[in-house]
C-alpha positions in Angstrom: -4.6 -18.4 6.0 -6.9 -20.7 7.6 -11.0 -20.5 6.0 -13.6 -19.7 9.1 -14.7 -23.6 8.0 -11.3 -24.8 8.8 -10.8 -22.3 12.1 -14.1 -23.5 13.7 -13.4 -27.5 13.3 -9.7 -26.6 14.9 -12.0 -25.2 17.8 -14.4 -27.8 17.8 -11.4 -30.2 17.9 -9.3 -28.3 20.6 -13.0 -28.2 22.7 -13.5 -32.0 22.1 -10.0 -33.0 23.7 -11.2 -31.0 26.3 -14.0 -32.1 27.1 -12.7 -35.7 27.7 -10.0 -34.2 29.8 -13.1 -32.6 31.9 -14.7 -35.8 32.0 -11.7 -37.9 33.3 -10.8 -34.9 36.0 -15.2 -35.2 37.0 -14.7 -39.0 37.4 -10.9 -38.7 39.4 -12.1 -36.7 42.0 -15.4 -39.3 42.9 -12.6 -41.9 43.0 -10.3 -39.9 45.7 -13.5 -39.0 47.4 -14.7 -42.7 47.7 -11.4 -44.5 47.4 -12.4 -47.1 45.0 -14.9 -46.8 41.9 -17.8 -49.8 43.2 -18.2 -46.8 45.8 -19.1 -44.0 43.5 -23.1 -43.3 43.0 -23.5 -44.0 39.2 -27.0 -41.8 39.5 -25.5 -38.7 41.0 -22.1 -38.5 38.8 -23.8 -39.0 35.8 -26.3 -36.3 36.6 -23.6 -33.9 37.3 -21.6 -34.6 34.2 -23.9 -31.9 32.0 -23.2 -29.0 34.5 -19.5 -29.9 35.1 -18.6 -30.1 31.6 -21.1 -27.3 30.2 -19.6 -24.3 32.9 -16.1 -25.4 32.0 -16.5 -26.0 28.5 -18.4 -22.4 28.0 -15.9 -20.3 30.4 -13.1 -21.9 28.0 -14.1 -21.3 25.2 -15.8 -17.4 26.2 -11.8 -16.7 27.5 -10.5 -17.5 24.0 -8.8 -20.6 24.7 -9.4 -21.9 21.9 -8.3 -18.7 19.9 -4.6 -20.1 20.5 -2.2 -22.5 20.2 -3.2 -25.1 22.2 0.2 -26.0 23.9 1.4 -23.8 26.5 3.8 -21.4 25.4 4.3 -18.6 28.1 3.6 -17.8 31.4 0.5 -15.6 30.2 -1.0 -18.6 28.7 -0.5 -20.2 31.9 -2.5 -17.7 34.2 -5.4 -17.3 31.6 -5.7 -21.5 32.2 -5.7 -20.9 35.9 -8.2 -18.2 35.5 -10.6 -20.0 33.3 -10.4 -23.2 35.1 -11.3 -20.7 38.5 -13.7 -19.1 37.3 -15.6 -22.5 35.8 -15.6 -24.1 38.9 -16.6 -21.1 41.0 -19.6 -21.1 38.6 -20.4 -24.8 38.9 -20.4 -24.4 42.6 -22.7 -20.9 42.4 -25.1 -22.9 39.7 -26.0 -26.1 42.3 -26.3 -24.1 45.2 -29.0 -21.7 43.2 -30.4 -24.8 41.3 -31.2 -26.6 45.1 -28.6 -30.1 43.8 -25.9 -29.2 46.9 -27.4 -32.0 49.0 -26.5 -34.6 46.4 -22.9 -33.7 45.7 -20.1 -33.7 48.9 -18.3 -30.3 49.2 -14.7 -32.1 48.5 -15.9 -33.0 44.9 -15.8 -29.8 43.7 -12.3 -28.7 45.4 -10.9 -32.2 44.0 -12.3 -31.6 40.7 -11.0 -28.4 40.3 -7.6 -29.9 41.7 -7.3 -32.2 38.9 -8.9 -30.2 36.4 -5.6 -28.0 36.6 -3.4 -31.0 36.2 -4.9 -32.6 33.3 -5.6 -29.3 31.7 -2.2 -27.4 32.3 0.2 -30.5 32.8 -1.3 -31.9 28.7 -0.2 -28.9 27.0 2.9 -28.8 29.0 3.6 -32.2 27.9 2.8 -31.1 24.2 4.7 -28.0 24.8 8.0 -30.0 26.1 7.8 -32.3 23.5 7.0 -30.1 20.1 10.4 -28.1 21.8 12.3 -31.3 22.1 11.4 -32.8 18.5 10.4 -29.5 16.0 8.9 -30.2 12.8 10.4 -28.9 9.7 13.8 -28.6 10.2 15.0 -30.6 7.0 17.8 -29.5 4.5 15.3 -27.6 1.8 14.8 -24.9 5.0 16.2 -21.4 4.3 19.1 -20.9 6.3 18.2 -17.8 8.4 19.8 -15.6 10.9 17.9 -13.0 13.1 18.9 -10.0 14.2 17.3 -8.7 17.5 16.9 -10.0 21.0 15.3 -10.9 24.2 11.3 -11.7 23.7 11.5 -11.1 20.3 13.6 -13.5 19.1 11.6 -16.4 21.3 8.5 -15.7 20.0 9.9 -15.7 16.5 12.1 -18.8 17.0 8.5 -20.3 18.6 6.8 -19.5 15.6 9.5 -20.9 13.1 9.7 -24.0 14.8 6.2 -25.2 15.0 5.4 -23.7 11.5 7.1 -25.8 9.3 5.4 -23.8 6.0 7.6 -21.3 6.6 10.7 -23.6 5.6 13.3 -22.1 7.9 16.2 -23.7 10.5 17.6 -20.6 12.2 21.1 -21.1 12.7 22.0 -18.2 15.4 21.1 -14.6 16.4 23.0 -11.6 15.6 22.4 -8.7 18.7 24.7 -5.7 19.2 25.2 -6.3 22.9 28.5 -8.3 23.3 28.3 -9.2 26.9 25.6 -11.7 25.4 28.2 -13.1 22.9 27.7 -17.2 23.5 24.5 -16.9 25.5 21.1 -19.3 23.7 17.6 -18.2 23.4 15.4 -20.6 23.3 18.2 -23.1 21.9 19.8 -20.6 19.5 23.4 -19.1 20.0 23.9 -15.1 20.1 26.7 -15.3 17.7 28.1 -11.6 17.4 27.5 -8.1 16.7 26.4 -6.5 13.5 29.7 -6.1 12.5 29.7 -9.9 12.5 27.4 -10.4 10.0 28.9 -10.8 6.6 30.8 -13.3 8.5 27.9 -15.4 9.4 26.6 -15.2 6.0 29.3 -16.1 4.4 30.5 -19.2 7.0 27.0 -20.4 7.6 25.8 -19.9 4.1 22.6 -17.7 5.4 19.7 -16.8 2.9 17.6 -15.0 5.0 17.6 -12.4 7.6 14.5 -11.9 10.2 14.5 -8.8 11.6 13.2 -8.6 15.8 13.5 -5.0 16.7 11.3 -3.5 19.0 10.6 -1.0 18.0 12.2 -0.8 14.5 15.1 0.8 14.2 14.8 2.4 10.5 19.0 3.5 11.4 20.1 -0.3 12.3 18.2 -1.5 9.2 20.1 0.7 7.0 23.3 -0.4 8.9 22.2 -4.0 7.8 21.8 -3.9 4.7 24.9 -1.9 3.8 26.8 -4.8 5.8 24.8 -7.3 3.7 24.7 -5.1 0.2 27.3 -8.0 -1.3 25.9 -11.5 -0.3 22.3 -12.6 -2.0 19.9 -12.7 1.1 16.4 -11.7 1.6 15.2 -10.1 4.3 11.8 -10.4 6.7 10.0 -8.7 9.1 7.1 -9.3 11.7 4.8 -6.2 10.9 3.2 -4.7 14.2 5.7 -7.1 16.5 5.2 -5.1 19.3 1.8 -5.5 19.4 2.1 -9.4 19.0 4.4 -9.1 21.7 1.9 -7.3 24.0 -1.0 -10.0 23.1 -2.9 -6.8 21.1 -2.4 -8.9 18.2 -2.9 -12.9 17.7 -1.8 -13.7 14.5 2.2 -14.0 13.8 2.9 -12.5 10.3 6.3 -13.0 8.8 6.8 -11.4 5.3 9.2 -9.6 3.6 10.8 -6.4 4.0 9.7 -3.7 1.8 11.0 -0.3 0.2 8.1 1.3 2.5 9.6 0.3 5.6 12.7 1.8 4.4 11.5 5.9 4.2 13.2 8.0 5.9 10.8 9.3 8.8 7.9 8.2 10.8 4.5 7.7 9.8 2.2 10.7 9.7 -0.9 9.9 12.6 -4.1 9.7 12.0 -6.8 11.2 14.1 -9.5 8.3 13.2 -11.9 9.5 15.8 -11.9 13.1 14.4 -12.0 12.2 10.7 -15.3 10.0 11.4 -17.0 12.0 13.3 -16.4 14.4 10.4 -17.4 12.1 7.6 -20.4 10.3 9.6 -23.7 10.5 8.4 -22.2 12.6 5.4 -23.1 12.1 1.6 -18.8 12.3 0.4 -18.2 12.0 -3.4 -14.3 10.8 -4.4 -13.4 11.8 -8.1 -10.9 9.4 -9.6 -12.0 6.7 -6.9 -10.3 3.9 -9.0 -6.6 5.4 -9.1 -3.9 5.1 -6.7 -5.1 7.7 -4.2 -8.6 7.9 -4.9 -9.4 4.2 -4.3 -7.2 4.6 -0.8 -9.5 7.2 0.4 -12.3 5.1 -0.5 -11.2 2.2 1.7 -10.4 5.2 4.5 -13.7 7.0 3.8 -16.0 3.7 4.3 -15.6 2.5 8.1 -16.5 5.9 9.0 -19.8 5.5 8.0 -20.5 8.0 5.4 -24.7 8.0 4.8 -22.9 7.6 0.6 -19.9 7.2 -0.5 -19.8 8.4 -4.2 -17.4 7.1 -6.5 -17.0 9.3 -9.6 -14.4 7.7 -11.9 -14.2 7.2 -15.7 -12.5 4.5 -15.8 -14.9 1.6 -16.0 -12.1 -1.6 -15.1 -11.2 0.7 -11.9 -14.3 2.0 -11.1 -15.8 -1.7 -11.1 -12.3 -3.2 -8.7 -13.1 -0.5 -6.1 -16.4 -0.7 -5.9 -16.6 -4.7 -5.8 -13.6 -4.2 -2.9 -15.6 -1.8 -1.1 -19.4 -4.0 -1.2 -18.0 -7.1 0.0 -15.6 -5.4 3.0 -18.8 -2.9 4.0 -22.1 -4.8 2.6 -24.4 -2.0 4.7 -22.6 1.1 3.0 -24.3 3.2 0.5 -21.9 2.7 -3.0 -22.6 4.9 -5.5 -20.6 4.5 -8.8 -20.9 6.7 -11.5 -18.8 6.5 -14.9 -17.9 10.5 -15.4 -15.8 12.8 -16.6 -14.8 16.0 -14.5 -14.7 18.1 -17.4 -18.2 17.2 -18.7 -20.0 20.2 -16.9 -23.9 18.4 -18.1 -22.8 15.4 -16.2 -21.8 16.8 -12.9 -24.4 19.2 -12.8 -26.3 15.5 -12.9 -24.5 13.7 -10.2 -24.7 17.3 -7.8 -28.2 17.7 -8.3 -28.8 14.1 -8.0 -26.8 13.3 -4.9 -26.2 16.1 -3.3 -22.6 15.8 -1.5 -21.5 17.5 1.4 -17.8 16.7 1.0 -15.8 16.0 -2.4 -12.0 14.8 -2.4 -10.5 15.8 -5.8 -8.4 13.1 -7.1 -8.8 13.0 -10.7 -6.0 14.2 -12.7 -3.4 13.9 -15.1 -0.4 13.3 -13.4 2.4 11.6 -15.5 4.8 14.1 -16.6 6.4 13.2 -20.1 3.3 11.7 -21.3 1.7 15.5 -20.4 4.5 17.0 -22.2 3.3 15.1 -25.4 -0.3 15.9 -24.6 -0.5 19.2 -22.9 -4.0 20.2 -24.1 -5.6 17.2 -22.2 -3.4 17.9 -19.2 -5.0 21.6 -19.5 -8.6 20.6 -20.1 -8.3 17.8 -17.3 -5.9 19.3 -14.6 -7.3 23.1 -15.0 -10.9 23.2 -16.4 -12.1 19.9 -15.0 -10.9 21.3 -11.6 -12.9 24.6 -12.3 -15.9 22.6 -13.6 -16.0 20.6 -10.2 -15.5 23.8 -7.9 -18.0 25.9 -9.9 -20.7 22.7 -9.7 -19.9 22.4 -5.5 -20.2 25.9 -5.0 -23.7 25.6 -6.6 -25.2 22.8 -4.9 -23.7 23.9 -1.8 -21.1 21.8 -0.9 -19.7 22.3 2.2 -15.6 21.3 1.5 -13.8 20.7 -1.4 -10.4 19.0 -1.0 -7.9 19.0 -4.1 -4.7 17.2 -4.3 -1.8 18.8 -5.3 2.1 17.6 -6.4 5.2 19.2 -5.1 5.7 19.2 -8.9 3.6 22.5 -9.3 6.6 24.3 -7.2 8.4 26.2 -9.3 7.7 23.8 -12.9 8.9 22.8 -15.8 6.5 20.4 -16.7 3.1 20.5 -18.2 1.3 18.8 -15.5 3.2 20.8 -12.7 2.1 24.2 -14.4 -1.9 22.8 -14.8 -1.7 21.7 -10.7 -0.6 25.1 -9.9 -2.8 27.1 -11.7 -5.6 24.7 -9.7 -4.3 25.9 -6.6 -4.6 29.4 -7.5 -7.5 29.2 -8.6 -8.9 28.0 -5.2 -7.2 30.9 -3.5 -8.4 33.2 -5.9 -12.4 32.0 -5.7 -12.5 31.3 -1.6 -13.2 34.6 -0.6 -16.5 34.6 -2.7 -18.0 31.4 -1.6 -18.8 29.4 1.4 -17.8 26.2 0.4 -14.6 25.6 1.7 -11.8 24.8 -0.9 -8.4 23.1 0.0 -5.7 21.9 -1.1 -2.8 19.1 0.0 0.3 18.8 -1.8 2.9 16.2 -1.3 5.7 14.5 -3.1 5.6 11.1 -4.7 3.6 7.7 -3.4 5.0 4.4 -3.2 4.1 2.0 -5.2 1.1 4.0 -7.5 -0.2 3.3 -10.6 2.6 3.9 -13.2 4.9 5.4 -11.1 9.1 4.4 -10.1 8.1 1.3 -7.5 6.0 -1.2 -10.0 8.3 0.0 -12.6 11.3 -1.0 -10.8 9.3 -4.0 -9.7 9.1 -5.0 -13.3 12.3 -4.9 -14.2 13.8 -7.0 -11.6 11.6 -9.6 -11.8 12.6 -9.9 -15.6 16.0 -9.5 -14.3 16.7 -6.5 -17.0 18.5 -3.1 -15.9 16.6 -0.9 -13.6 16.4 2.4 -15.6 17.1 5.5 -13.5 17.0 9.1 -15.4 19.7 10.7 -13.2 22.8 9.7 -11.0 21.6 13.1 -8.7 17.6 12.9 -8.9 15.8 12.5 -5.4 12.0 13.1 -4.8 10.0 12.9 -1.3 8.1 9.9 -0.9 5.3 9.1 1.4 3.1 6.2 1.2 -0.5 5.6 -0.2 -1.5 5.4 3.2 0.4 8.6 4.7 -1.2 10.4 1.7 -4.8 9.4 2.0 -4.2 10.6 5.8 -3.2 13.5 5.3 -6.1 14.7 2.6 -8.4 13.4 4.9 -6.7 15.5 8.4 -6.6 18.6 5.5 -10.5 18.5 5.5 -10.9 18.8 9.2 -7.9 21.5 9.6 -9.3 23.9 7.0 -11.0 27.0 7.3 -10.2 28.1 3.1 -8.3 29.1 0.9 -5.0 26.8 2.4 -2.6 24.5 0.9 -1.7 21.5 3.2 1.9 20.2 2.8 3.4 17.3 4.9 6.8 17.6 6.5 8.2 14.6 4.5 11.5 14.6 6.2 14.2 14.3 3.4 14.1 13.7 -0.6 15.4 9.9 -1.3 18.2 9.4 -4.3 16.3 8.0 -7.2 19.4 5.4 -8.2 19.4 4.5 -3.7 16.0 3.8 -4.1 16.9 1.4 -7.0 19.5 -0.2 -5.0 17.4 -1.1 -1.7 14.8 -2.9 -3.9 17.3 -4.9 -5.8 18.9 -5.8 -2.3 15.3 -6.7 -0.9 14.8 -8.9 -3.7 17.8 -10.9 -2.9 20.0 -9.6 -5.8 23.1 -7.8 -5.4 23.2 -4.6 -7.1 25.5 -3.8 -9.7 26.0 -7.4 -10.3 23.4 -9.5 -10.9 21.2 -6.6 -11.9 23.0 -3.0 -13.1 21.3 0.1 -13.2 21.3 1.8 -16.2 21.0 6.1 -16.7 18.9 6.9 -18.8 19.2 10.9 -19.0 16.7 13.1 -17.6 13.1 13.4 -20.0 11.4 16.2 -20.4 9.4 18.2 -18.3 11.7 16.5 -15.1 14.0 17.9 -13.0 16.6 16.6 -10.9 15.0 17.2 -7.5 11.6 19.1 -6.5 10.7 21.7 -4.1 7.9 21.6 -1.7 7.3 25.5 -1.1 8.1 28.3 -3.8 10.7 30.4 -2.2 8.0 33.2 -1.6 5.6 30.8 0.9 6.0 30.6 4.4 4.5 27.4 6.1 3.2 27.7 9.7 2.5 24.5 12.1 -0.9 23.0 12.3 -2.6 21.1 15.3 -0.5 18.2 13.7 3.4 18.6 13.9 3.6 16.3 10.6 1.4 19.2 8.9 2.5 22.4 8.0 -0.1 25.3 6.3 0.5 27.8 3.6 -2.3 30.8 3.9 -3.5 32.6 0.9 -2.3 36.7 0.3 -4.0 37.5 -2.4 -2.1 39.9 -5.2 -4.8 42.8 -6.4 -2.6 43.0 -9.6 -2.8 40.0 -10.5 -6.6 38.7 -12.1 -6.5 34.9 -12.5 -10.2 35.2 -14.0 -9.1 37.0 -17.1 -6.3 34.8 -17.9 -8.4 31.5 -17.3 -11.1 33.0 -19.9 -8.2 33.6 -22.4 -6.7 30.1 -21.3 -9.9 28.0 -22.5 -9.8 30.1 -25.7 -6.5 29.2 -26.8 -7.5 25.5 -25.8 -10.7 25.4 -28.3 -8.5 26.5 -31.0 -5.1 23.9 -30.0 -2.9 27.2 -29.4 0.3 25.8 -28.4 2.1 28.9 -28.1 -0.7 31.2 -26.5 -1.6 28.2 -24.1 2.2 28.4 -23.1 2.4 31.8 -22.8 -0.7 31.9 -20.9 0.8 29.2 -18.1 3.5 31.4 -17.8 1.7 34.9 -17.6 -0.8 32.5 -14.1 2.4 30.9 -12.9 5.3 33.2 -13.9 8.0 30.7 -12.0 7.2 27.8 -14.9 9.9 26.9 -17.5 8.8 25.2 -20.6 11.0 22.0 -21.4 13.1 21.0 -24.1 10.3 19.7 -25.5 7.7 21.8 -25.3 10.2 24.6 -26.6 11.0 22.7 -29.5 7.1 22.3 -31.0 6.4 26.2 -30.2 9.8 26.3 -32.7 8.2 24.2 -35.3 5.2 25.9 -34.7 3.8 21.6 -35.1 0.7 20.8 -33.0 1.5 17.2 -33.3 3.8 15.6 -31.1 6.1 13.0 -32.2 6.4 9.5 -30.0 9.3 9.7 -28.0 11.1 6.2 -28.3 12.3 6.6 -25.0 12.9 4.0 -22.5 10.8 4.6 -19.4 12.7 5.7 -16.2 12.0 5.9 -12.8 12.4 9.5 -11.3 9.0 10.4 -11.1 
């Protein structure tokens, strides 16, 4: 990445061969005008060197000229020469007729000028163009082997790129494209040398190490087709993030970096409807609990370019809390940045940071959310998920807040698990308290997110890198997946949709294999799976099931404004008093009641089955939990 110290002296540089370029053009056309240089008046073409070179130099560099390679490299670089090199001259001509000078300069100067302006200008970077094609740089034995598969515009830019870019240490040997009547036709040099069928072929005969992929747009189907063609040759794979907007000159900067799991899901990305979201959030004082986890730190870095009047970081988690918030100052240096060390369940405190601050709009992010550790410590997942969720709504309600958005986990459908059973009975409880209040209280619930603190993704990560088994609970367990991103998207669409009372769930498309998941990230790392690194089951732990639900069977979803949204509306059951239950809930949590917490969880949320372990301390009647030597497993 080039340092803004390093980008301007390239500009400085570009504008300097320039400017002697302009100079040699000014002088050429005097010398056609008068036919030999004793005939050319000194006075005069000195005096208009300043304006000739200043209007040229300033159009050039205002068109972003020097925002680019300097060499030619398509047409469209062509016409925005011709056009600055028009307009400069149109404006030297404007500038001495206005400034009174057009009775020292003859007419033809300018038309020659701009004549051989054009030649030296376009027919240089030509020349540099023809001959960085003719000798690349970089193509020496160390280079990657690579193949890529895609075609037309594409594939030139990217060979372009390659070729003059010898960092990226690769000597493309050929282009894989699924059109055969292009079988044995060259881009830009390069051979089409088959179809995807073709391709463990090429691999294997030209001994290939990487594959670029040059799809536009990208076809999630063709990738998969790849790397099932590929699954037993160690390759790596690339891609060109946002190619179609390089491709359309949106975008300036070529990108190349490898293929990740993310790019792999299963459905398109959920869209975001920025300009709604900042109206919403403009001007507003918005308070994020947990604003140094996974999700809670993403809608801090979505929250802050829509100019909130203070953002409000509530975490209490000092090492997060101070990574966000240093992020956060140095990408938004005007933005109010608020960060308070807290605890949700410490009523005292928020009453503090309410009464202090004042929010208009609070995203609830902080919570327990690691399964088998909550099955070993289900009275903090209860104080934390439950009673630090109360705490918050009761403290919004009272100063006034005007939304309150909780996330949720497709775990608290239909649980087994001690944090699935705490996130429900959070949802509930905002069901059962909207009709009494005008703060509006929401919630969005949504499977698993790539690559978040402690979940499968790092851990996978992890194990690969050391080259050790990748540890998967289940042959059959599959979860939705979304990414960080999608999620923080959603939650933020939820507070804008909302009228109360509503859970938010996305249409995540369908649930991913667990051990498939493990298999595509081996294959991206340029292992072969099963080989070089197995994957070992590990059984399923408790409080996990083999696949999770995103509705209970009794909830019917209904579309929102967004198709990627769907909406669950609140019915509320008259025989069925959460309050009462709640009161007897924190009682059972003062005294460490295991079994009338339990039976509690099941009397709010009657579809929840304790687990194996769980069932086995209400046996022993033991409120301590013994460590689990268990090795950690991604299906979560």
């Amino acid at each position: 990445m080039k340092t803004p110290v390093k980008s301007k002296l390239r500009k400085f540089r570009l504008a300097g061969i320039d400017l002697v370029l302009f100079l040699i053009s000014y002088l050429l056309a005097y010398w056609l005008r008068s036919d030999n240089m004793e005939s050319i008046p000194v006075e005069v073409f000195i005096s208009g060197i300043p304006l000739v070179i200043g209007f040229k130099i300033l159009v050039f560099y205002g068109s972003g000229i020097y925002q680019k390679s300097w060499r030619i490299q398509e047409l469209r670089d062509l016409i925005q020469l011709l056009r600055a090199v028009s307009i400069s001259s149109l404006l030297l001509i404007t500038g001495v007729y206005l400034l009174g000078l057009d009775r020292f300069f003859a007419r033809k100067i300018f038309f020659l000028d701009y004549m051989v302006t054009i030649i030296f200008i376009c027919g240089a970077r030509l020349l540099l163009y023809i001959v960085s094609e003719s000798f690349p740089i970089g193509h020496f034995e160390y280079n990657k082997r690579a193949l890529i598969v895609g075609t037309g515009s594409a594939c030139s830019y990217i060979l372009r790129e390659i070729k003059h870019n010898p960092r990226l240490s690769l000597q493309v040997v050929g282009i894989i494209d699924d059109d055969n009547t292009k079988l044995g036709f060259k881009i830009d040099g390069c051979p089409i040398l088959g179809n995807f069928s073709s391709i463990p072929k090429w691999i294997q005969w030209k001994g290939i190490e990487t594959i670029i992929l040059a799809m536009t747009p990208f076809n999630i189907n063709k990738v998969r087709e790849l790397l099932d063609l590929s699954r037993g040759f160690r390759v790596q794979y690339h891609i060109v993030p946002a190619l179609g907007d390089f491709l359309a000159g949106k975008i300036s900067r070529f990108n190349l970096r490898p293929l990740r799991v993310e790019d792999l899901l299963h459905r398109e990305e959920v869209i975001m409807d920025t300009e709604t979201i900042r109206n919403s959030l403009k001007g507003k004082k918005v308070l994020v609990t947990g604003a140094g986890g996974s999700i809670g730190s993403e809608l801090c870095r979505q929250i802050a370019p829509c100019q909130p009047l203070d953002l409000i970081l509530l975490e209490r988690n000092e090492s997060t809390l101070f990574y966000i918030e240093r992020e956060l100052r140095k990408q938004f240096p005007e933005l109010s940045i608020i960060p308070l060390i807290l605890d949700i369940t410490s009523q005292p405190d928020l009453e503090f940071a309410f009464k202090r601050f004042l929010p208009d709009i609070v995203y609830h992010a902080a919570a327990y959310k690691h399964v088998p550790m909550m099955e070993r410590n289900p009275f903090a997942a209860v104080s934390n998920n439950v009673f630090g969720t109360i705490i918050l709504a009761q403290t919004a309600i009272a100063h006034k807040t005007s939304r309150l958005v909780m996330i949720s986990t497709d775990k608290a459908v239909e649980p087994n698990s001690i944090m699935g059973v705490t996130k429900r009975t959070a949802e509930l409880y905002f069901q059962e308290i909207q009709p009494y209040t005008e703060t509006l209280l929401m919630t969005v619930r949504f499977g698993n997110v790539l690559d978040s603190i402690g979940s499968v993704v790092p851990l996978f990560k992890r194990q690969i890198n050391e080259l050790s088994p990748v540890t998967v609970t289940h042959h059959k367990a599959e979860r939705y997946f979304m990414t960080i991103s999608e999620a923080t998207h959603l939650v933020l669409q939820a507070g804008n949709l909302g009228k109360g009372g509503e859970i938010f769930v996305l249409d995540m498309g369908k649930p991913i294999k667990i051990i498939d998941l493990a298999r595509d990230m081996i294959l991206l790392s340029g292992y072969i799976p099963d080989h070089d690194i197995p994957i070992k089951i590990t059984g399923l732990r408790p409080g996990e099931k083999l696949e999770e639900n995103l509705f209970f069977p009794y909830e019917s979803p209904s579309p929102t404004a967004n198709e990627k949204i769907l909406v669950v509306q609140y019915k509320q059951n008259s025989s069925f008093i959460l309050s009462e239950h709640i009161n007897e809930l924190k009682k059972t949590l003062e005294v460490k009641d295991l079994a009338g917490m339990i039976s509690l969880c099941r009397k709010i949320v009657p579809e929840y089955t304790p687990s194996s372990l769980i069932q086995t301390k209400l046996l022993l009647q033991d409120e301590r939990f013994p460590s689990a030597h268990e090795h950690p497993s991604g299906s979560i």
